[in-house]
N, C-alpha and C positions, 0 to 999 in steps of 0.2 A: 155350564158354569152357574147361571141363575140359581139351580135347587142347591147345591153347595152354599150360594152366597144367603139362599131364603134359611141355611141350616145351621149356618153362622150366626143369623141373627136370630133365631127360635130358641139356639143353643146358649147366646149370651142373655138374654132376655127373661127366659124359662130360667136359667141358674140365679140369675140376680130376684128375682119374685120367688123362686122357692127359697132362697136363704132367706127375706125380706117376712115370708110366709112364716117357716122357724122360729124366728126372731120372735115374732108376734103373737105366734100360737101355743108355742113351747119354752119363751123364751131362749131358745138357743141362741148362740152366737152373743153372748150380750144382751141379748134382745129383754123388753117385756112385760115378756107372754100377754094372753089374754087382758088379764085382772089388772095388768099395766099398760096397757093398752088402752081398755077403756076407762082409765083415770082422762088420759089424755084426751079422747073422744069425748066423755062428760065436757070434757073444760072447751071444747071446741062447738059444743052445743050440741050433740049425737043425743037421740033419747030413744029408746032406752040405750047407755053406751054399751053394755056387756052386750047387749043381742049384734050393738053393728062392729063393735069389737070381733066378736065370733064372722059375724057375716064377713069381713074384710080380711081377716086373719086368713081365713078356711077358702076362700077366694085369691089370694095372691100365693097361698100355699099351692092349691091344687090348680091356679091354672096355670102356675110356673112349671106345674111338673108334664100337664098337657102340651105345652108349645116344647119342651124338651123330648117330646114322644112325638109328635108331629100329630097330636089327635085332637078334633076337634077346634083347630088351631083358631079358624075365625072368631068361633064363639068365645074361645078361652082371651083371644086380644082383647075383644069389644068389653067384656066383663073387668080385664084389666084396665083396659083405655077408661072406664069409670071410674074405678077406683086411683088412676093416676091426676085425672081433673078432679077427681072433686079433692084431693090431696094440695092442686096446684091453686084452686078455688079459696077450698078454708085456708090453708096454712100461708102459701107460696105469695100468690097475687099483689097481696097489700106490700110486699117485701122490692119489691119491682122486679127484672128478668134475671138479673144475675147471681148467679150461685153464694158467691162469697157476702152478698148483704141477705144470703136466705132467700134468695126471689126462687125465680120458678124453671131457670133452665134447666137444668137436670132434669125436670118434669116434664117440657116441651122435647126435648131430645127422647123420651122414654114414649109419651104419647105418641110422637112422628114414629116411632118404631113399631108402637101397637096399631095404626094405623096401615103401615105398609104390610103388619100380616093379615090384617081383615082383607088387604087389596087382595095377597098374592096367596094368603092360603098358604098350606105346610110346605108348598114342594115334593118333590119324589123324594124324597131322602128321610122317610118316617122310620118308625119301630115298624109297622106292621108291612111295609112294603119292604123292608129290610130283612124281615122274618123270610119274605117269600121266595130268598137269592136261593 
């Protein structure tokens, strides 16, 4: 039952950072994109903002869709688990923990989650061990 429950969490986590990734890269979903992105990033003190626009965008895109594949899960968390603190850092922090004044819970729940796949790693339940039934 573990790999199921680590496939659950790969599979909510990977969906919510690739649509997150969309959002930011292509503006989909509402999102935006790049060019609006790093308006945001400028104003948050990012320099240059287009380069970590890109860097951030192309990073929650692609490692949302690794922990959805079950590949490379550790690295793809840890690369996430940055891009969630320093989110919780500039943005969240000064707001204090709770969601509805803007603080940072949603942040600590999402890091405590990229954390427990650095622990546990993909689980049996990948694409490519899925391939091999």
């Amino acid at each position: 039952m573990v790999d199921w429950g680590i496939l659950v969490l790969r599979l909510g986590l990977g969906i919510m950072f690739s649509a997150h990734g969309l959002q930011m890269a292509f503006g989909l979903f509402g999102g935006p994109g790049v060019n609006g992105f790093s308006k945001m990033l400028s104003g948050l003190g990012f320099v240059p903002a287009i380069f970590w626009s890109g860097v951030a965008a192309y990073t929650v895109l692609i490692g949302g869709v690794l922990l959805i594949l079950g590949i490379q899960v550790r690295v793809a968390a840890a690369l996430l688990l940055i891009f969630i603190l320093t989110a919780l850092v500039k943005v969240h922090l000064s707001k204090g923990f709770f969601m509805a004044s803007g603080g940072f819970e949603y942040n600590f729940v999402i890091a405590s989650a990229c954390i427990a796949l650095i622990l546990s790693d993909a689980g049996q339940l990948t694409i490519f061990k899925l391939m091999e039934l």
